[in-house]
GUKOL-621887 format. One line per field, with one value per residue (C-alpha): x negated, y negated, z negated; residue number from 1. Coordinates in steps of 0.2 Angstrom, whole numbers, plus 2048, in hexadecimal, padded with zeros to 3 digits. Layout:
# GUKOL-621887
xx <- c(X|...) $
yy <- c(Y|...) $
zz <- c(Z|...) $
num <- c(NUM|...) $
//
This chain:
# GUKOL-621887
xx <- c(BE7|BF0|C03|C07|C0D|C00|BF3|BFA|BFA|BE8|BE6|BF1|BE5|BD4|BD5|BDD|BCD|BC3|BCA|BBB|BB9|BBA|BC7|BD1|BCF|BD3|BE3|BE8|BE2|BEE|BFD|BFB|BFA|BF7|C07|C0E|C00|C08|C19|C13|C11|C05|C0C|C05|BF6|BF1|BF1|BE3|BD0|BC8|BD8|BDB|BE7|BDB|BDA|BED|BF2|BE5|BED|BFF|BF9|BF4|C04|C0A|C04|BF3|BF4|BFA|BEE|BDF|BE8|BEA|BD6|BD2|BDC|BD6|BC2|BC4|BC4|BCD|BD1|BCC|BD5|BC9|BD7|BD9|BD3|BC6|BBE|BAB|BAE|B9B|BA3|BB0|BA6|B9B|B9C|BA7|BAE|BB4|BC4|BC6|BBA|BBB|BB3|BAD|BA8|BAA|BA9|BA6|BA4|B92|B8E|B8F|B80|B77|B65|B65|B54|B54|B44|B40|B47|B35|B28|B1A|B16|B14|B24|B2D|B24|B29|B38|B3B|B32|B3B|B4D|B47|B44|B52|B5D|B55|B59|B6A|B6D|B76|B6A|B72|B6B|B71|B71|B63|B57|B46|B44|B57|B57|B4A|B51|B60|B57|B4E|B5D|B65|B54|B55|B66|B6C|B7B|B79|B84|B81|B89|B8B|B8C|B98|BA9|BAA|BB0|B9D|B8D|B7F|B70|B73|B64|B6E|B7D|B78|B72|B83|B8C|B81|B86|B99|B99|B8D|B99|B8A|B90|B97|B95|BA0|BA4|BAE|BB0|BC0|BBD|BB9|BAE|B9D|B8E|B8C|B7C|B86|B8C|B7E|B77|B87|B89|B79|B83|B8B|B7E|B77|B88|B88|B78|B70|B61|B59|B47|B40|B35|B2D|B33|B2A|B2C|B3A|B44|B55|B51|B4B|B61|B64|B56|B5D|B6F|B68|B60|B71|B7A|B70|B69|B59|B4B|B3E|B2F|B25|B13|B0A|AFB|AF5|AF1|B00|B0E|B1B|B16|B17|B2A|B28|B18|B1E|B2D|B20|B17|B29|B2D|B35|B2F|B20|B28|B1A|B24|B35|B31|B2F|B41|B47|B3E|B46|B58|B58|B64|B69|B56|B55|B65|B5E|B4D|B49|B45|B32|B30|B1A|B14|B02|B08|B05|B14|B10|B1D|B21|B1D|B09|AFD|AF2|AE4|AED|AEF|ADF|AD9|AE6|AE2|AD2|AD9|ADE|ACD|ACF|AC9|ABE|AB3|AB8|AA7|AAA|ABB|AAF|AA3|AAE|ABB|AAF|ABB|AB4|AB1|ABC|ACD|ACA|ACD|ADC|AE3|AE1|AE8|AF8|AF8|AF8|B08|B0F|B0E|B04|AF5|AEE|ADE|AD1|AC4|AB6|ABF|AC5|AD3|AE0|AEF|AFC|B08|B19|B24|B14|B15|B21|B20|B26|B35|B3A|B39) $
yy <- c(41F|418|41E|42D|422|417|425|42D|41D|41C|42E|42C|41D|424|437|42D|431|41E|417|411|406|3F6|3FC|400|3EE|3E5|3EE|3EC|3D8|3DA|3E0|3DE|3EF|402|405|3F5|3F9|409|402|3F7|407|407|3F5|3ED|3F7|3F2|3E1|3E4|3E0|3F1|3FB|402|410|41D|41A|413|426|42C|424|429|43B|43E|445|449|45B|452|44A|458|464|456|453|467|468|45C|464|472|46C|463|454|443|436|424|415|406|3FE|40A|405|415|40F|40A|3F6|3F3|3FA|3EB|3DF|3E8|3E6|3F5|3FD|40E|40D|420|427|43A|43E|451|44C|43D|42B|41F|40F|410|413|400|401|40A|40D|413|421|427|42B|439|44A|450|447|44D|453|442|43D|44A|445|434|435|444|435|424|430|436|423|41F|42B|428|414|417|414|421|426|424|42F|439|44A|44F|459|452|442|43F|451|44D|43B|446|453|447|43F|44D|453|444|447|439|436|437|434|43D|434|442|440|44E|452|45A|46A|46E|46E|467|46B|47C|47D|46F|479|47D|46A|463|470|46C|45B|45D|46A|462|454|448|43F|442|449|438|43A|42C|43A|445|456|462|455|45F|45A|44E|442|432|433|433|420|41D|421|418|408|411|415|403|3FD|408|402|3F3|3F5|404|40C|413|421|429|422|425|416|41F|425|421|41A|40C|40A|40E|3FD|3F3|3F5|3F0|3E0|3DC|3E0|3D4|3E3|3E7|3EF|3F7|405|40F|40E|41B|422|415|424|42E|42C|430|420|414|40F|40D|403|3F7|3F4|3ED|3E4|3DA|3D7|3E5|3E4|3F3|400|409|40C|408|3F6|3F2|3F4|3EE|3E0|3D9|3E0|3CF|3CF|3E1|3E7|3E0|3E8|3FA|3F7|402|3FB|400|40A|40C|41B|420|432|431|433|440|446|456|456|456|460|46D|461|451|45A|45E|44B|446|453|44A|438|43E|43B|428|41C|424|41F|42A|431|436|43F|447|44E|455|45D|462|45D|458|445|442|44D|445|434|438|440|431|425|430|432|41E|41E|428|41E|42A|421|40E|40A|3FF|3F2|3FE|40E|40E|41B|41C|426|41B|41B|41A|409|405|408|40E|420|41B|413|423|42C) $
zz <- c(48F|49B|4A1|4AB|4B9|4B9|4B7|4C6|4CF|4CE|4D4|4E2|4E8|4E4|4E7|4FA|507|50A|4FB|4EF|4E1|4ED|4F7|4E7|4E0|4EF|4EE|4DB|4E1|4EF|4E6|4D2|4CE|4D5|4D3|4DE|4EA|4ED|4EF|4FC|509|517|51E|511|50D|520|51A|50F|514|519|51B|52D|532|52B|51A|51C|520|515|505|50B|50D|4FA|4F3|4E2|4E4|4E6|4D8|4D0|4D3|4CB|4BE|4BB|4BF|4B1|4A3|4A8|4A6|497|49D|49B|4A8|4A6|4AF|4AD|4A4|496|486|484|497|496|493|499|4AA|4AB|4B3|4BD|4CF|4D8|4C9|4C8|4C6|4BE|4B5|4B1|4A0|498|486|47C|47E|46E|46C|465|47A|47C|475|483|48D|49C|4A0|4B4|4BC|4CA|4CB|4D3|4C5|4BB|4AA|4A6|4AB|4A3|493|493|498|488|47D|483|481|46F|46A|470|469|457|457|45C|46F|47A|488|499|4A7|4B8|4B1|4BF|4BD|4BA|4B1|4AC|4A5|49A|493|48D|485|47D|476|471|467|45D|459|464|472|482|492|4A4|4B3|4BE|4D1|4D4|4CE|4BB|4C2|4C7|4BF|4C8|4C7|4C1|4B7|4AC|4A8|497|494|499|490|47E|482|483|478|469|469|46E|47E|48E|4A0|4A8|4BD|4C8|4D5|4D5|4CC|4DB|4E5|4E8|4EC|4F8|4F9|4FC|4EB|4E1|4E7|4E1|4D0|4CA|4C8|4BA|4B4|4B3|4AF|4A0|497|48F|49B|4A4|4A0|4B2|4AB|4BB|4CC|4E0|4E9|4F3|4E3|4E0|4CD|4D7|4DC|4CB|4C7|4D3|4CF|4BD|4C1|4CD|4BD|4AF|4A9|4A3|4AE|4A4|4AD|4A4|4AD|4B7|4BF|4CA|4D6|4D5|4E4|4D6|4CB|4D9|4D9|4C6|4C5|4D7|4C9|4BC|4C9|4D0|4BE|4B5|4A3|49F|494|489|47A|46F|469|47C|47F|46F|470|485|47D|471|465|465|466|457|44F|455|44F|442|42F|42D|41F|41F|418|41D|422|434|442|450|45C|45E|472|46E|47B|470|476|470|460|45B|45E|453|445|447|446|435|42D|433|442|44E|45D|46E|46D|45C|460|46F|461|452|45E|46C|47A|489|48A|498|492|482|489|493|486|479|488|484|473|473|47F|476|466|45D|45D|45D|466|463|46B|46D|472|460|45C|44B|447|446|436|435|435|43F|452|45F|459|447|451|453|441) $
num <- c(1|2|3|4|5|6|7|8|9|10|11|12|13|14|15|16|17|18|19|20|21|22|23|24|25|26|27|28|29|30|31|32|33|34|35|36|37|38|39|40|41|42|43|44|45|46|47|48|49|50|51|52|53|54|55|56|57|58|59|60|61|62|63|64|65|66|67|68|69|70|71|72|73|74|75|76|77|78|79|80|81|82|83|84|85|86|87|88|89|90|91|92|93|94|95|96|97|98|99|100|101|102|103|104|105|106|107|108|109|110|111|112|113|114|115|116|117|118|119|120|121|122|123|124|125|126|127|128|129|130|131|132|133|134|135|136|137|138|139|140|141|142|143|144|145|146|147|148|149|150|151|152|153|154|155|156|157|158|159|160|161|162|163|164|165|166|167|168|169|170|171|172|173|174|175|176|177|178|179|180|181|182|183|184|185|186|187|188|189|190|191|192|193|194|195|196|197|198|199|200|201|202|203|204|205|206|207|208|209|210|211|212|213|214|215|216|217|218|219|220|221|222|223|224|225|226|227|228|229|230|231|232|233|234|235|236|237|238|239|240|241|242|243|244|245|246|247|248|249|250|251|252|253|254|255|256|257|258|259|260|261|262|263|264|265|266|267|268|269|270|271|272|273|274|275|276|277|278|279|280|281|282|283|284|285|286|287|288|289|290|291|292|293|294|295|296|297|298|299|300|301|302|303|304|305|306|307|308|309|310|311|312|313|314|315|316|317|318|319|320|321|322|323|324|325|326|327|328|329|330|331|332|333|334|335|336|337|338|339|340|341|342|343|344|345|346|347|348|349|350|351|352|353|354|355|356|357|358|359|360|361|362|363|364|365|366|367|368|369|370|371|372|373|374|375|376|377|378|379|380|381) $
//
């Protein structure tokens, strides 16, 4: 952790009005260090590119009871007080482009974060999105990766419940201060993920800032910054997980989209991402395999047994297909006959009993249970 006066040097610039991550850097640039840029006084803070009278006064206004008062507010929380210099700061953050130079952490950070995944999608999204999203955070969380998300309601909600489930970790980046709790419908998710020891709520804004929309654009570069590659689940061409994709690309990281309904308005940011070139997400290996080297690290050893390997999240109609599968291979039509589901149900629910790694199909509408050791839903046993 870094020293009282230095800790209190970064406050004294951050918590100033107009002073954000570029602002701050071109400062330290200026004058070595926050300490020496605050020595320099509002002469030579004028001399910086971007600083005018205003954010002059406004830096010179924030007074040790200011300082103070954050500081109070955080011990009060629970919750520590990054510098991007200290030794426990995020080092995947380092080199991305405008930094936060604080971060405010409820929870735990560990070094096993490095090895992260990104899961955002749209707070308004479908069934199918929410199941997804639940699926891809499960997988996830059973290989090993934290699951980075924005703690919204909707698709990121989901991504962190599904790592939790599997007994993962899981970070939110929060586009508030830690002093509130939004959405509200969250609370008791952010709380099992501080409290459970599995992750952290993480915020660069100072504790008491509410809600504002400008700062939720903003945080999704931490997001990105944070993982290895990020999995747009569920995305209208409008939704911010199309920022959280572009701020990926910009920062060398992986852009995966789980695809959608062709016909539905909230699958067409996530299948225009496919389309430009984001790699097609339908299950683990997909994202183990673009990661390289560390895909293959996580990848779980097969271990084949001929027990089959059914999520728990399965639709009573999925189910009964599946109970059916258990005899072996079977034709659609065949499914159709022995389960007495109607022909078209039937079909959409194999289609997502296949993306859900459940079950292979083959040439001839052709169905199986998969095994385990043997398909994406095995990666997550």
């Amino acid at each position: 952790m870094a020293d009282d006066g230095t800790l209190r040097a970064y406050l004294r610039l951050t918590l100033a009005d107009g002073v954000g991550p570029r602002l701050f850097a071109r400062l330290v640039e200026a004058f070595g260090s926050p300490e020496a840029a605050l020595a320099a006084g509002p002469g030579g803070w004028r001399r910086v590119e971007g600083i005018g009278p205003k954010v002059a006064s406004a830096i010179q206004a924030v007074g040790d009871e200011q300082v103070e008062a954050e500081l109070a507010s955080a011990g009060k929380t629970g919750a520590a007080i990054l510098c991007d210099g200290d030794e426990q700061y995020p080092p995947a953050l380092r080199n991305i482009h405008d930094r936060p130079p604080v971060l405010y952490v409820l929870g735990r950070l560990d070094r096993c974060d490095a090895v992260a995944v990104g899961v955002v999608g749209s707070r308004r999204c479908t069934h199918y999105g929410l199941e997804q999203a639940g699926r891809f955070g499960e997988l996830l969380g059973r290989a090993g990766f934290t699951v980075v998300s924005g703690g919204a309601r909707g698709i990121d909600a989901a991504a962190h419940r599904g790592a939790l489930a599997a007994g993962g970790r899981t970070i939110a980046v929060m586009g508030c201060g830690l002093e509130n709790s939004y959405p509200p419908e969250n609370a008791d998710l952010f709380k099992r993920i501080v409290s459970d020891g599995c992750g952290a709520l993480i915020s660069e804004l100072p504790m008491a800032t509410g809600i504002q929309g400008r700062n939720f654009p903003r945080r999704n570069r931490i997001i990105s910054g944070l993982s290895l590659g990020v999995l747009v689940v569920e995305a209208a061409r409008r939704s911010g997980a199309l920022i959280t994709a572009t701020e990926a690309a910009e920062q060398g990281r992986e852009v995966f989209a789980v695809p959608g309904r062709v016909d539905s308005p909230m699958s067409e940011g996530a299948n225009a991402l496919i389309r430009d070139g984001a790699r097609l997400a339908a299950n683990l290996e997909d994202l183990l395999e673009a990661l390289g080297e560390v895909g293959a690290k996580m990848a779980p050893d097969e271990q084949p047994s001929d027990q089959p390997a059914l999520p728990a999240t399965l639709t009573p109609t999925e189910a009964r297909l599946a109970e059916a599968l258990g005899d072996g291979e079977l034709s659609i039509d065949e499914l159709v006959r022995r389960t007495g589901i109607a022909s078209g149900e039937a079909v959409s629910a194999m289609t997502m009993l296949v993306l859900k790694g459940a079950a292979a199909q083959r040439p001839g509408n052709v169905f199986s249970l998969r095994a385990r050791g043997k398909g994406p839903a095995a990666s997550g046993e």
